[in-house]
C-alpha positions as CSV (number, residue, x, y, z in Angstrom):
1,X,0.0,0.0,0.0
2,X,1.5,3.6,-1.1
3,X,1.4,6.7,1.4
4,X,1.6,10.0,0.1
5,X,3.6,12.4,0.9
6,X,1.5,15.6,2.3
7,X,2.0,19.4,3.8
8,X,0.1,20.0,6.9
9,X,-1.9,23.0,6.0
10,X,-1.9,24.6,9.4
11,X,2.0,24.0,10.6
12,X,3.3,23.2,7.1
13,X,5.1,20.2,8.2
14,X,5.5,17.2,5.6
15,X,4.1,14.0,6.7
16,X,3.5,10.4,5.2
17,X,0.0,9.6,4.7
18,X,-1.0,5.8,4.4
19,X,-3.9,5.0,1.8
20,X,-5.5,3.1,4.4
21,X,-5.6,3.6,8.1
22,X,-8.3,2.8,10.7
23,X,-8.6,6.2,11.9
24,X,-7.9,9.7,9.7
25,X,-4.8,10.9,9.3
26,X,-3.4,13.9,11.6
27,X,-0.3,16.2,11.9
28,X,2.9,14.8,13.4
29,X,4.1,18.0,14.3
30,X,0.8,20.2,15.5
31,X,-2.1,17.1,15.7
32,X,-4.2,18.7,12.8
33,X,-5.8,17.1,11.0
34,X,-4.4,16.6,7.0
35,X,-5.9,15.9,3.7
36,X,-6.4,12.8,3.3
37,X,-5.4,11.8,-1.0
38,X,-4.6,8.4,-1.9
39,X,-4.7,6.0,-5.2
40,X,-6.9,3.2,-5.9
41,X,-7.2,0.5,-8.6
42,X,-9.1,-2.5,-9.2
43,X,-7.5,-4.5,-7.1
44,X,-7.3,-2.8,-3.7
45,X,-10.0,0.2,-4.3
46,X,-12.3,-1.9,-1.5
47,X,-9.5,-1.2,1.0
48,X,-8.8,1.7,-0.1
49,X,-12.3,4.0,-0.7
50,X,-15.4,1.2,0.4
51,X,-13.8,0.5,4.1
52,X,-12.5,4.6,4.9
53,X,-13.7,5.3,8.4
54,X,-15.2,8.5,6.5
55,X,-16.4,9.2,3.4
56,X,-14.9,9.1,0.3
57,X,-14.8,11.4,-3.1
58,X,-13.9,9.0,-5.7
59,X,-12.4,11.2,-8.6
60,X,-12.4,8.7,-11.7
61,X,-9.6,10.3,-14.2
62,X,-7.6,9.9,-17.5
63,X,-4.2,11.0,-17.9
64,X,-5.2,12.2,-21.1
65,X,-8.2,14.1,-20.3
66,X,-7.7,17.6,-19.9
67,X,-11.1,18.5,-17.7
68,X,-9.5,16.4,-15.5
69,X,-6.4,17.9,-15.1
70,X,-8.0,21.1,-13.8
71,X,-10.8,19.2,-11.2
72,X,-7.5,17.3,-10.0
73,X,-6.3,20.1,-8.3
74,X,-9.8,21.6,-7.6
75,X,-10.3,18.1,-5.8
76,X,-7.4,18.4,-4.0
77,X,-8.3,21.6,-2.4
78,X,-11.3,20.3,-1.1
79,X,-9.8,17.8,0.8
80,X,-7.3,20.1,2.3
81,X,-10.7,22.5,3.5
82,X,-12.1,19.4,4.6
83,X,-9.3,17.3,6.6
84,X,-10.6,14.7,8.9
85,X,-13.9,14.8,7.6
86,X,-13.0,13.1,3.7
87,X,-10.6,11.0,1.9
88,X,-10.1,11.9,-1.6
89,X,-9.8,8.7,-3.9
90,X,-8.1,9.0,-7.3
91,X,-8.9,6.0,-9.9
92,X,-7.2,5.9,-13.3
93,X,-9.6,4.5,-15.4
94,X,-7.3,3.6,-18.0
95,X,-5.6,1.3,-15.5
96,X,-9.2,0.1,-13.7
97,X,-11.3,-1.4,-16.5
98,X,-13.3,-3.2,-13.7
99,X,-14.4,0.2,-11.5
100,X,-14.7,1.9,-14.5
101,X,-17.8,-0.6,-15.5
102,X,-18.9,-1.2,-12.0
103,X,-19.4,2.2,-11.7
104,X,-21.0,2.9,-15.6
105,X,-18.5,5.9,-16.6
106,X,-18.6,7.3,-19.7
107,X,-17.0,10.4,-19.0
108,X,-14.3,11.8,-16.8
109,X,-13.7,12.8,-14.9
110,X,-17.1,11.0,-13.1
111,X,-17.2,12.1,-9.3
112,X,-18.8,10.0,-7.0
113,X,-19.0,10.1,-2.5
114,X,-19.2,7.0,-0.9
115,X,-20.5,6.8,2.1
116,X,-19.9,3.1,4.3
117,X,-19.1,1.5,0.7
118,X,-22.2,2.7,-1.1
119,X,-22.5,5.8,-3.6
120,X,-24.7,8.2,-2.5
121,X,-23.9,10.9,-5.1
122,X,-22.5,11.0,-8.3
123,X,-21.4,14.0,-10.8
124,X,-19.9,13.8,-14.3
125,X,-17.6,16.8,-15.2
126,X,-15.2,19.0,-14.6
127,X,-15.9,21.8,-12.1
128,X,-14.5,24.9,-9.9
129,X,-13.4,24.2,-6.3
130,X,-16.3,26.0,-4.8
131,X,-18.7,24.1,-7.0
132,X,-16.9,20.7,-6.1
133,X,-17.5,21.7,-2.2
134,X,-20.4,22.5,-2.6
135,X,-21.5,19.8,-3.9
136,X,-19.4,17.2,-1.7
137,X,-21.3,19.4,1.1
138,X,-24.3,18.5,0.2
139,X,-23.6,15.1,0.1
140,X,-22.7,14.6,3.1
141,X,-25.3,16.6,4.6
142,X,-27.6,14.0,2.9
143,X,-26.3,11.2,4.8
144,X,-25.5,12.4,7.6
């Protein structure tokens, strides 16, 4: 399993982040709490996104698809403004032909939060950061 390498956005410190963990990730240096991004594939996305202690946004992405080259980042910052409360997921769908028909896309990048392993909201397109968090808001507020 990869961790990520990832600045603490209150103290700035650099700290490893494991892909899975049972509890979310938090500062070494100051206890904050830090975004929580990680990669998934067919073959460990269950460990991964479906058993997170908290939801997950799944970002299902090309490499060669431009839109989602500008939500990546947009993504990203979204899980900085929401640390300890969601784990970003990134799927190449290129390299995850099973998710990628599990989950019907037929565009990216295809956005979904999962919520104890199910989906409970899904969005296709790119979109601005506020948009994206306002959206992954909602969600959440739904099953909450």
């Amino acid at each position: 399993m990869a961790t990520e390498i990832v600045r603490c956005p209150a103290c700035g410190q650099r700290n490893r982040v494991p892909a899975v963990a049972s509890g979310t990730p938090t500062c070494g240096n100051c206890h904050g709490p830090l975004p929580w991004v990680a990669s998934a594939s067919d073959g460990d996305f269950a460990e991964v996104a479906e058993q997170s202690p908290v939801p997950v946004v799944v970002d299902l992405w090309a490499p060669w698809c431009a839109p989602c080259r500008t939500v990546g980042p947009a993504l990203d910052r979204v899980a900085t403004d929401l640390a300890g409360a969601v784990k970003l997921v990134k799927v190449n769908v290129d390299e995850s032909p099973t998710l990628t028909a599990r989950f019907g896309v037929q565009a990216v990048p295809t956005l979904l939060v999962l919520k104890n392993g199910q989906v409970v909201a899904r969005q296709a397109g790119a979109a601005p950061a506020a948009a994206l968090r306002t959206w992954v808001d909602g969600a959440l507020n739904k099953t909450s």
